[in-house]
C-alpha positions in Angstrom: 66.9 72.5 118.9 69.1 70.6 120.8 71.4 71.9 123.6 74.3 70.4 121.7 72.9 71.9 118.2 73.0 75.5 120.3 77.0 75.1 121.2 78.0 74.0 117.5 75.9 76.9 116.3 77.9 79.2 118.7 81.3 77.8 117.3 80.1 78.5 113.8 79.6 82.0 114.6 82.7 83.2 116.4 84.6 81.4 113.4 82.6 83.5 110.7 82.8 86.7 112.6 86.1 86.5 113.3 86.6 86.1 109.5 84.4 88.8 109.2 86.2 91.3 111.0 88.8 90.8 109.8 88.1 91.1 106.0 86.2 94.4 107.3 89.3 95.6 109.2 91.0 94.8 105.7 88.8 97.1 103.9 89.2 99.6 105.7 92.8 99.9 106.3 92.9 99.8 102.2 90.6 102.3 102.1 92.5 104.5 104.3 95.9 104.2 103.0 94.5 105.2 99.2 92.8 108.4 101.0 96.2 108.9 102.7 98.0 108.9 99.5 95.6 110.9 97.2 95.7 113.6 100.1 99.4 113.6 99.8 99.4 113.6 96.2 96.8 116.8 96.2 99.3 118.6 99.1 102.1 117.9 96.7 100.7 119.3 93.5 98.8 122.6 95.4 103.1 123.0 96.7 103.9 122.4 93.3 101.7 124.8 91.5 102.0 127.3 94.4 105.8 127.2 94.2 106.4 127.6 90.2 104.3 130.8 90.0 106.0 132.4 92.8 110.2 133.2 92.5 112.2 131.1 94.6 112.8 131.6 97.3 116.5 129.4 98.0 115.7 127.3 100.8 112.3 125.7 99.4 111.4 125.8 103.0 108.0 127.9 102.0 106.7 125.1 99.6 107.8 122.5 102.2 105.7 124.8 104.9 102.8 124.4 102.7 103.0 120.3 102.6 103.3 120.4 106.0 101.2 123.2 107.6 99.3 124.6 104.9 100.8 128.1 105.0 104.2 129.4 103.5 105.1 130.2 106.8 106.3 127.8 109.5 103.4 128.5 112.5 104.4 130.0 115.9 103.3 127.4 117.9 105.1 123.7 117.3 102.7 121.3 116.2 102.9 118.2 114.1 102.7 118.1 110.1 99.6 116.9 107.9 99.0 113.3 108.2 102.3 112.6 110.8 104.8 114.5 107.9 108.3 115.5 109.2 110.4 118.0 107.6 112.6 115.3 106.7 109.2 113.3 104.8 109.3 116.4 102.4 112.5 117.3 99.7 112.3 120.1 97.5 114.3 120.5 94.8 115.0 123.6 92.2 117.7 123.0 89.0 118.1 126.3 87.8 118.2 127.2 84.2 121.2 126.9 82.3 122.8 129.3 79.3 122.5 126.6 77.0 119.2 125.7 78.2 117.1 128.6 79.4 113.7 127.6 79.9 115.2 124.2 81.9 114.6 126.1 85.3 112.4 123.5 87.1 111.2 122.5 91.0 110.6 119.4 92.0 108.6 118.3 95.3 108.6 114.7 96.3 107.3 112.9 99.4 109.3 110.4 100.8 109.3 107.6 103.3 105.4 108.2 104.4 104.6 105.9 107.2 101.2 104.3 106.5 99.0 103.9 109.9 96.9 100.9 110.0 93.9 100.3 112.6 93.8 96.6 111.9 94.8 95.3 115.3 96.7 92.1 113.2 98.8 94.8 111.8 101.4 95.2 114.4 103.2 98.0 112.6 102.3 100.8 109.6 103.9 100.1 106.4 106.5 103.0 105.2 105.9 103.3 101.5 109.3 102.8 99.4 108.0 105.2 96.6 107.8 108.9 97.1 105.0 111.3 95.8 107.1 113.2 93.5 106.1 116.1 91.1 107.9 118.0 88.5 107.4 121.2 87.0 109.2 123.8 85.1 108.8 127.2 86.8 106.5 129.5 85.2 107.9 132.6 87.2 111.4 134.2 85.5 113.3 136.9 86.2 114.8 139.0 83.3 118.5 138.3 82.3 119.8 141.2 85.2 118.1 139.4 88.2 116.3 142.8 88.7 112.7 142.8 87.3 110.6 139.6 87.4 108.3 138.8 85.1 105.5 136.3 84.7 105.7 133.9 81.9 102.2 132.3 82.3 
């Protein structure tokens, strides 16, 4: 092999790698955004489910708690929400049941303006995704016409 053969060879190879890497870095900042949103969706639906069974509250702020810390209530000590979340990331919503409608009591939790982290160092910035995470659900958990005993539906 020739010493010129040995340079050209050297070339080659920081060309290809550099492709390399970065199709790898690729990967994996796909693969992390689609782990970041299923483990939104999940914290969103385990709100969801644990809010409807329960009577509400009239601030939401317990299902919001859960998103963020994983408990109804908000902890002592300040620390920073799942995945980066802000209280402002998370909106939940409850329409109340109308007399011409009773059984359109429903809560809605939603997700919004999540700011995607990347590790690809080509990335200069995370990507804040337009779309929220947003669940709907009616409540299963009704009080009786007097507001005074609660009963469970479901």
């Amino acid at each position: 092999m020739k010493r010129r053969d040995r340079g050209q060879n050297l070339v080659e190879a920081a060309l290809v790698l550099l492709v390399f890497f970065a199709l790898l870095f690729a990967v994996i900042d796909c693969g992390q955004v689609l782990v970041a949103h299923q483990a939104l969706v999940e914290r969103v639906r385990a709100a969801m489910r644990w809010g409807v069974v329960r009577p509400w509250d009239g601030t939401g702020e317990q299902v919001a708690n859960l998103i963020l810390y994983n408990q109804s209530e908000e902890p002592r000590a300040a620390r920073e929400g799942y995945l980066g979340l802000t209280r402002e990331n998370v909106q939940v919503r409850y329409a109340p049941a109308v007399p011409a409608r009773p059984d359109d009591e429903r809560l809605t939790v939603a997700i919004v303006n999540y700011h995607y982290r990347f590790m690809s160092p080509w990335v200069a910035q995370g990507f804040i995704n337009p779309r929220p995470v947003m669940m709907s659900a009616p409540m299963a958990y009704r009080a009786v016409a007097d507001g005074t005993v609660p009963t469970a539906d479901r």
